[in-house]
C-alpha positions in Angstrom: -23.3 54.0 2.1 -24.2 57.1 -0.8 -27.3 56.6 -2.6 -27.3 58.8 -6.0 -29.8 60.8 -7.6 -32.1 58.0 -9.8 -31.9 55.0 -8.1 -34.7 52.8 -8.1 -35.4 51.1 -4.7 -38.6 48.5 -4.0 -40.7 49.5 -0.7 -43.3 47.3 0.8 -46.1 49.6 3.0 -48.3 46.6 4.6 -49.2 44.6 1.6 -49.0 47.1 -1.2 -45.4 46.9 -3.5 -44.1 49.4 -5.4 -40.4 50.3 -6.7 -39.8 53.6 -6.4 -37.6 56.0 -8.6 -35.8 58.4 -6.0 -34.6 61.4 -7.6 -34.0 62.9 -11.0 -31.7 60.5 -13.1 -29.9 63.4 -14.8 -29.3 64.8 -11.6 -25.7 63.7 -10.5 -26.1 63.9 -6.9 -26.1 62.2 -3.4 -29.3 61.6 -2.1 -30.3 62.3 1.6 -32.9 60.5 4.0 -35.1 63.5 3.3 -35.3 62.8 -0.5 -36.1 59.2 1.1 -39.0 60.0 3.3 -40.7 62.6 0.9 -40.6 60.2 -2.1 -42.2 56.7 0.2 -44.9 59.0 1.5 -46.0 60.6 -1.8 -46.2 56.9 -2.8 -47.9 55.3 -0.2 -50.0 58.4 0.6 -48.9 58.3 4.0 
């Protein structure tokens, strides 16, 4: 399974929600489980 740059994707972290935006939409690339790990941190502040 690819992922591209700009998909949106909806996390639960315990009982807070959020759908996330991973990567730059414009960008017209493959993301990677990096892009994926820095993105859910930033957002849950983890």
């Amino acid at each position: 399974m690819v992922l591209r740059s700009g998909i949106i994707i909806p996390f639960q972290f315990r009982d807070t929600k959020k759908l996330l935006m991973i990567g730059d939409p414009e960008e017209n690339r493959n993301l990677n489980i990096w892009d994926l790990k820095n993105v859910v941190r930033a957002a849950f502040g983890i």
